[in-house]
DRENKE-925781 format. One record per residue (C-alpha): residue number from 1; residue in one letter; x, y, z. Coordinates in steps of 0.25 Angstrom, whole numbers, always signed. Example, Ala and Ser with C-alpha at 12.3 -4.5 7.8 and 13.67 -1.06 7.14 Angstrom:
<rs>
<r><num>1</num><residuo>a</residuo><x>+49</x><y>-18</y><z>+31</z></r>
<r><num>2</num><residuo>s</residuo><x>+55</x><y>-4</y><z>+29</z></r>
</rs>
This chain:
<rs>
<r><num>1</num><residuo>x</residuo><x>+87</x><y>-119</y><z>+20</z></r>
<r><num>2</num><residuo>x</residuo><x>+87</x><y>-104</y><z>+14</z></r>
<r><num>3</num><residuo>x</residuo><x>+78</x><y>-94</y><z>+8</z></r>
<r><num>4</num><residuo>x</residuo><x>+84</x><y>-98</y><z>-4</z></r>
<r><num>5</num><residuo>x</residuo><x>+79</x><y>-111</y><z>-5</z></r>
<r><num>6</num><residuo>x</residuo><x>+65</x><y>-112</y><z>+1</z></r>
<r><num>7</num><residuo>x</residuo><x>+59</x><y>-124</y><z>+3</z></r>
<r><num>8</num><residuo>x</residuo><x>+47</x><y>-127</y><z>-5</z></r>
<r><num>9</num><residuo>x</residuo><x>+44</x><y>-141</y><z>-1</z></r>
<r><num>10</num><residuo>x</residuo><x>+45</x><y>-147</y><z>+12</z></r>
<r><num>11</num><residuo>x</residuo><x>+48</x><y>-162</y><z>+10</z></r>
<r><num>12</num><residuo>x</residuo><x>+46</x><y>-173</y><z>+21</z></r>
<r><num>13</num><residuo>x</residuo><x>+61</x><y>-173</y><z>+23</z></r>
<r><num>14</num><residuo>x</residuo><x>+62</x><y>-156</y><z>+24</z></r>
<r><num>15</num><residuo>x</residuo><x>+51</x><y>-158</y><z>+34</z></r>
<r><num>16</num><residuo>x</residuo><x>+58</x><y>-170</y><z>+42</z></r>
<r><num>17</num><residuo>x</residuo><x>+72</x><y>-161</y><z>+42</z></r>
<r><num>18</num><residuo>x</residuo><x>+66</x><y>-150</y><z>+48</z></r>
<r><num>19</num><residuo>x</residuo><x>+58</x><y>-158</y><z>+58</z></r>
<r><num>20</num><residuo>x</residuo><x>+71</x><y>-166</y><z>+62</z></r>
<r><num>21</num><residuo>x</residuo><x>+77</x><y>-153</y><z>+65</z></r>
<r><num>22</num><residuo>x</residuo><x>+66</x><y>-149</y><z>+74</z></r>
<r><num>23</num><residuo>x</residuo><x>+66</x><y>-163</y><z>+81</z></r>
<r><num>24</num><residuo>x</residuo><x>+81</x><y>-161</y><z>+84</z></r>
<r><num>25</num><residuo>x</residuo><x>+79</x><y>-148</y><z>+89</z></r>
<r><num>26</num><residuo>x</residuo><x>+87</x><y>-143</y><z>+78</z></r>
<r><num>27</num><residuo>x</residuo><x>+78</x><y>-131</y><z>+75</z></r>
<r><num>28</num><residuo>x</residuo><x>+62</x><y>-127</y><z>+79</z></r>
<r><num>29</num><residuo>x</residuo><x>+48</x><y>-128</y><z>+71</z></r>
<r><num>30</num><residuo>x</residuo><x>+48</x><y>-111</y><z>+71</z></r>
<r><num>31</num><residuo>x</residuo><x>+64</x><y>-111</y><z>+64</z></r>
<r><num>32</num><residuo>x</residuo><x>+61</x><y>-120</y><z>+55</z></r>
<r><num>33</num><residuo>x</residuo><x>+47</x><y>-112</y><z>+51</z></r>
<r><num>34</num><residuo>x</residuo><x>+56</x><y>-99</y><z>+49</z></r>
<r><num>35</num><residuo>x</residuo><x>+66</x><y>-105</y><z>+42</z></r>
<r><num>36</num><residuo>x</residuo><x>+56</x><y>-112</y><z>+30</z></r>
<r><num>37</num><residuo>x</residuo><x>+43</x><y>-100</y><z>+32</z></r>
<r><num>38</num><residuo>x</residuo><x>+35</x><y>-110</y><z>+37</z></r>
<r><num>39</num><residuo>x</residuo><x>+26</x><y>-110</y><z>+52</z></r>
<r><num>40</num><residuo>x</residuo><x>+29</x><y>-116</y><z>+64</z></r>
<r><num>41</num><residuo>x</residuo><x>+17</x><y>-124</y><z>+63</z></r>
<r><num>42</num><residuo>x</residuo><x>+21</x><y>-130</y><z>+48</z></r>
<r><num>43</num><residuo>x</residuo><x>+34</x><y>-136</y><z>+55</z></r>
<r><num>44</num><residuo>x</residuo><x>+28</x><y>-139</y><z>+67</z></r>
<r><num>45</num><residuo>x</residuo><x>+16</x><y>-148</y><z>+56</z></r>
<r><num>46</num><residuo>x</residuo><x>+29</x><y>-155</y><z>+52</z></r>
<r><num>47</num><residuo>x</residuo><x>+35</x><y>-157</y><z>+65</z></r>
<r><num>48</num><residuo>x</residuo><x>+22</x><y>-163</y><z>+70</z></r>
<r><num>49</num><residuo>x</residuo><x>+21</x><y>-172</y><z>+55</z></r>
<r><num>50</num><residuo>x</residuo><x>+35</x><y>-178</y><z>+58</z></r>
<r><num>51</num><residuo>x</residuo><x>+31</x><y>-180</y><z>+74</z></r>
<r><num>52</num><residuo>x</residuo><x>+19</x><y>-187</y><z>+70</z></r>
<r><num>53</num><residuo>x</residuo><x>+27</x><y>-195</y><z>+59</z></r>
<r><num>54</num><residuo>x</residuo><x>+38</x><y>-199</y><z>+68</z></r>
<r><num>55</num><residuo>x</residuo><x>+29</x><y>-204</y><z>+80</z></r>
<r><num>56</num><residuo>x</residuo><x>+21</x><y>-211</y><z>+68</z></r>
<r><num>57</num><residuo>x</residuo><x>+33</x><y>-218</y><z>+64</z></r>
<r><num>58</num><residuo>x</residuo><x>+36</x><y>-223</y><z>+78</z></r>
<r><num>59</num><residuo>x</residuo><x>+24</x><y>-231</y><z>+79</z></r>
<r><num>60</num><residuo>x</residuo><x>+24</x><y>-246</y><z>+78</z></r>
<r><num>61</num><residuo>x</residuo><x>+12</x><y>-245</y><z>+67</z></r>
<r><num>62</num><residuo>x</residuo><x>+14</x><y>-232</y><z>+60</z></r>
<r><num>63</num><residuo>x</residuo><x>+3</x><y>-226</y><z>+54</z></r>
<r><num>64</num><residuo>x</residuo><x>+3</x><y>-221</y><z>+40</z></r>
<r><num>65</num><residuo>x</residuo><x>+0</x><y>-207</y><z>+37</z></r>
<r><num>66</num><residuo>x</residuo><x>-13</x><y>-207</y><z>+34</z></r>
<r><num>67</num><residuo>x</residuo><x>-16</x><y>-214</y><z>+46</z></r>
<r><num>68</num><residuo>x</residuo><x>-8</x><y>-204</y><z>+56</z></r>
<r><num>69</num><residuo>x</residuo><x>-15</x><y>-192</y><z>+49</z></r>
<r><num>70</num><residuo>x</residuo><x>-27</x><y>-199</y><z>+50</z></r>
<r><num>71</num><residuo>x</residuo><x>-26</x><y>-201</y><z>+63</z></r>
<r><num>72</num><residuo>x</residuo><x>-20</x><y>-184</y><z>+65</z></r>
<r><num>73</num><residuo>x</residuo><x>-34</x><y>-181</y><z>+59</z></r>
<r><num>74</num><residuo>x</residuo><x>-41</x><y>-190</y><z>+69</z></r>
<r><num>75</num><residuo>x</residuo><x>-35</x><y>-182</y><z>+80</z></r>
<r><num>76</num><residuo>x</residuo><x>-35</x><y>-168</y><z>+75</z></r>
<r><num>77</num><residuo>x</residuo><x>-52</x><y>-170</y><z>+73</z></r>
<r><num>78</num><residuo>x</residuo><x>-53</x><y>-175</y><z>+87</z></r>
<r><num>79</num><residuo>x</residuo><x>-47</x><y>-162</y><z>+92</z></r>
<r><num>80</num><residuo>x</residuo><x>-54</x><y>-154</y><z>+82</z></r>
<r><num>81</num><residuo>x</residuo><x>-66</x><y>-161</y><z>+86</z></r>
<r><num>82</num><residuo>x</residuo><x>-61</x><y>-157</y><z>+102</z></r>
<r><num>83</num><residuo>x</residuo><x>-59</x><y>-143</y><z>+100</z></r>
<r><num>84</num><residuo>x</residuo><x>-72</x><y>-142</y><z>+93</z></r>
<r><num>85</num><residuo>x</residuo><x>-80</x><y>-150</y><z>+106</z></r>
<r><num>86</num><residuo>x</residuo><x>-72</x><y>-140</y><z>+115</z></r>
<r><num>87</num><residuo>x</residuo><x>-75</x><y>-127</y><z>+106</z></r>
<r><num>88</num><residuo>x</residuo><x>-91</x><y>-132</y><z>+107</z></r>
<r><num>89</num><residuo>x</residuo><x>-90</x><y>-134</y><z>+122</z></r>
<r><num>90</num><residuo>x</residuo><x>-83</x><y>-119</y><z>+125</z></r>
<r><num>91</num><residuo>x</residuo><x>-95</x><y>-113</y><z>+116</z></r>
<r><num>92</num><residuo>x</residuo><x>-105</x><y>-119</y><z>+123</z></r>
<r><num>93</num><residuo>x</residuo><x>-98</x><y>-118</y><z>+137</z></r>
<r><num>94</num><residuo>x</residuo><x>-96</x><y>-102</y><z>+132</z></r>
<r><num>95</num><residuo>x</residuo><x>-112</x><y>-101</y><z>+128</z></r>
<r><num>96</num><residuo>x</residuo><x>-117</x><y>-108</y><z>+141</z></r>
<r><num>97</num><residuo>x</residuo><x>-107</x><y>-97</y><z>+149</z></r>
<r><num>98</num><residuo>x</residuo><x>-114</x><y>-85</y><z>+140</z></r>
<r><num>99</num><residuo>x</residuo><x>-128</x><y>-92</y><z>+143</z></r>
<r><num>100</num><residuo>x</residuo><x>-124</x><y>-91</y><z>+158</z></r>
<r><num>101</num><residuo>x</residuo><x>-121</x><y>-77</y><z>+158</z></r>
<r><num>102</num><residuo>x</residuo><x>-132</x><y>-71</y><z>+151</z></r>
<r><num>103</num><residuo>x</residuo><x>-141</x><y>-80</y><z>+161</z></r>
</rs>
């Protein structure tokens, strides 16, 4: 595409094209970003979107999408809730340390 006709939307079969083109090693997440102003990160979202999809549809009991992001959510608060625990533990661990030194 060129500068003269930007795109404005980016349909499920835009996204799947440039995705395909990734997946055959026909181009890279930080081309494709340069070439339509976008980040690396919004390409590599649709990337990981047509991974998750793909695997999804491989499964002998698909799952709908509700489900599959349900379950995303499930995962991505038991990490949150990880980080937070370990955050907690190196405040404390840092406080004990500064008690120790000024013992």
């Amino acid at each position: 595409m060129t500068d003269d006709n930007p795109i404005k939307r980016w349909t499920a079969k835009r996204k799947a094209s440039v995705v395909m083109d990734i997946f055959k090693g026909k181009t890279t997440a930080a081309e494709v970003a340069r070439q339509y102003d976008l980040t690396v990160s919004e390409i590599e979202g649709c990337v990981d979107e047509a991974q998750r999809s793909m695997e999804n549809g491989f499964r002998a009991r698909p799952k709908d999408v509700r489900e599959q992001y349900e379950s995303e959510l499930r995962e991505t608060k038991e990490a949150l809730g990880e980080a937070h625990l370990q955050m907690y533990a190196l405040k404390k661990f840092r406080r004990l340390l500064d008690e120790d030194e000024n013992s």
